[in-house]
Steps between C-alpha positions, in 0.01 A plus 500: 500500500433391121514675161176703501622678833445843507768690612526893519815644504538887584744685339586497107917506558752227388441292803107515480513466094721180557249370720231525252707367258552205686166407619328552183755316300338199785149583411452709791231802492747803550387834588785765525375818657718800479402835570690724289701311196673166416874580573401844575767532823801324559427183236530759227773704622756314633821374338379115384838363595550180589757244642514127540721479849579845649223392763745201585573470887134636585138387555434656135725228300249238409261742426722676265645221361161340376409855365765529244466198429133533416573913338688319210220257466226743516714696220490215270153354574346825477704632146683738725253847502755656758825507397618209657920598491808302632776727590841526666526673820768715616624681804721843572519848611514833356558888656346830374782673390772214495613435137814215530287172571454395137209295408659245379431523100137553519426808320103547631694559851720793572893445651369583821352206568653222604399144443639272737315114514247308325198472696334265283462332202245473220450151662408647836367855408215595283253800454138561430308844393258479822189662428528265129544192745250603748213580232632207293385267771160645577454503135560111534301439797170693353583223174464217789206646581611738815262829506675837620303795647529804605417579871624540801488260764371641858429177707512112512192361530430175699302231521279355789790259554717826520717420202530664150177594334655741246592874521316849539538779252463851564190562351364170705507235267599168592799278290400143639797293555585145595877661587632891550891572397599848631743568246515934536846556523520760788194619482424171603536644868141597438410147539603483838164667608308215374777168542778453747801593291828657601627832443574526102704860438576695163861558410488735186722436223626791225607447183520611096447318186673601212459443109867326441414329164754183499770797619523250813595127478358248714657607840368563828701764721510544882726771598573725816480841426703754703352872403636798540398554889661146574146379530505104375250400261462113321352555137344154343507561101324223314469547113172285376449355205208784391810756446419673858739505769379523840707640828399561871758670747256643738293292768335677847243423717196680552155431545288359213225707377099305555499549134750360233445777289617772714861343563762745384864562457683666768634846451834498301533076482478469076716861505768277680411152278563753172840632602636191664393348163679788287808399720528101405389483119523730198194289366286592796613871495321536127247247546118614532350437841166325422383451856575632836350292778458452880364173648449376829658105574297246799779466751399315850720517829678200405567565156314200347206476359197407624309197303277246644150394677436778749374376861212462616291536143465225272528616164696835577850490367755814435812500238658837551817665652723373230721812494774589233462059400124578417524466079768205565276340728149495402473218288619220774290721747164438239592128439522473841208680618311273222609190721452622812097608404447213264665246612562602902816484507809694276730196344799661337591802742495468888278787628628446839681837540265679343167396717319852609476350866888542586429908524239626714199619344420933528290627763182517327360754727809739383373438094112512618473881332762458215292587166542314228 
């Protein structure tokens, strides 16, 4: 394929916004579909963190490698609309109650916490404000010329050849395409009654945000939590460079509502976030909550992502499953997607472990009256 391809990418998350992004920037003509709002689930909830090698050892290093690489270039190209922050990482420990652990001079952190490593370094760990980053791209992309729509996409539709033709909406319009990303996070299980596609499941992910001013410095916190009950908890805190400060503690599984709209906290999760919080830092204790949220993650059975050509279809392609290394990884997974559609082949990441063919695709028959 050439610039001038049309390429229609469904979902309006950080993976599908880094897609446009990508292929516009090459003169592509990008159409993002997403039926409820740009970062509105898990690309505009979620933490933002990001590393340069805690993927090291696994199938995910390249990958994550090239996309902090290309995060601090994006920053500068791009005048930095997100809050593009380099921080130091630490680890430690903390329990409810416990008051001789010391926190080792830091004042925003009570004594019982206990810092013991450094995860990371302000060379190797960064943050972004995620819904800023995710909107900042499509912002971008629509400047290259991308188009995004609202809609939601019910069916693939085909040509006489039997490959991509473009996509179905709801109220029967047809998107004509020369390629099709599936880029829905979990709900792009919904695909799989229309493309083979393995199993993509919803992990949801609690957390706060609180107004900290600059009452934080630039340091990123993973801790395990003991409460009260001896249950074991591990708290991320990451202050960003907006004044908030954003912590999860909470993840369960569950199933994921047809509509992101209706996804909400379970009973008592934030309750727990709030006093867990009140526990580890004065400055969180008196600090205004300006968000509570609950968001689903894309896990797969294997724990990597899916991103590649899927079989059987030319011009259908799917970039989802990313899990908790979604915001870290979605611009290497866009510049790669970019090669792989434009070009026919990705050049900087091998997409080998990620191909969608190395799970078995659902039972279509078992999805045949999911709604949607």
């Amino acid at each position: 394929m050439s610039s001038g391809t049309r390429i229609v990418i469904c979902g309006g998350g950080a993976i599908g916004a880094a897609i446009a992004y990508f292929t516009s920037r090459r003169g592509a003509r990008t159409t993002v579909i997403e039926r409820y709002a740009v970062a509105g689930a898990a690309s505009g909830n979620s933490g933002g963190f990001l590393a340069l090698d805690w993927c090291r050892g696994s199938s995910l290093d390249g990958l994550a490698r090239r996309s902090f690489e290309l995060h601090a270039q994006l920053s500068a190209e791009l005048g930095d609309p997100w809050g593009y922050r380099r921080l130091t990482t630490y680890g430690g420990y903390a329990v409810e109650g416990d008051t001789a652990r010391g926190a080792a001079g830091r004042p925003w952190l009570t004594d019982r916490v206990a810092i013991t490593c450094r995860l990371g370094s302000p060379q190797t760990t960064a943050l972004v404000e995620p819904r800023a980053f995710t909107t900042g791209l499509m912002h971008v992309a629509e400047a290259h010329g991308a188009v995004l729509r609202h809609g939601t996409v019910v069916d693939l539709v085909r040509s006489a050849s039997g490959g991509v033709r473009g996509v179905a909406l709801a109220g029967g319009e047809i998107v004509e395409g020369d390629a099709v990303v599936i880029a829905m996070g979990p709900w792009s299980i919904l695909a799989a009654r229309w493309v083979p596609l393995p199993a993509v499941f919803g992990y949801k992910g609690h957390s706060l945000v609180f107004e900290t001013g600059g009452s934080i410095p630039a340091e990123a916190l993973f801790l395990e939590y003991r409460e009260a009950s001896g249950e074991i908890l591990t708290p991320e805190l990451f202050p960003r460079a907006d004044g908030t400060t954003w912590v999860c503690a909470i993840s369960t599984l569950g199933p994921v509502p047809v509509d992101p709209a209706d996804v909400t906290p379970d009973e008592g999760a934030h309750a727990r976030i709030e006093g867990l919080c009140r526990n580890i830092s004065p400055v969180l204790a008196a600090a205004p909550i300006k968000a509570r949220q609950a968001c689903f993650r894309p896990v797969t059975e294997d724990g990597l992502p899916l991103i590649g050509a899927l079989p059987g279809i030319e011009g259908a392609y799917v970039a989802t499953g990313h899990s908790v290394w979604g915001m870290l990884n979605a611009p290497a997974t866009g510049e790669t997607m970019s090669e792989l559609i434009l070009d026919g082949a990705a050049r900087r990441v091998d997409l080998a472990p990620f191909a969608p063919e190395r799970l078995p695709p659902l039972d279509r028959a078992r999805l045949a009256d999911t709604s949607g």
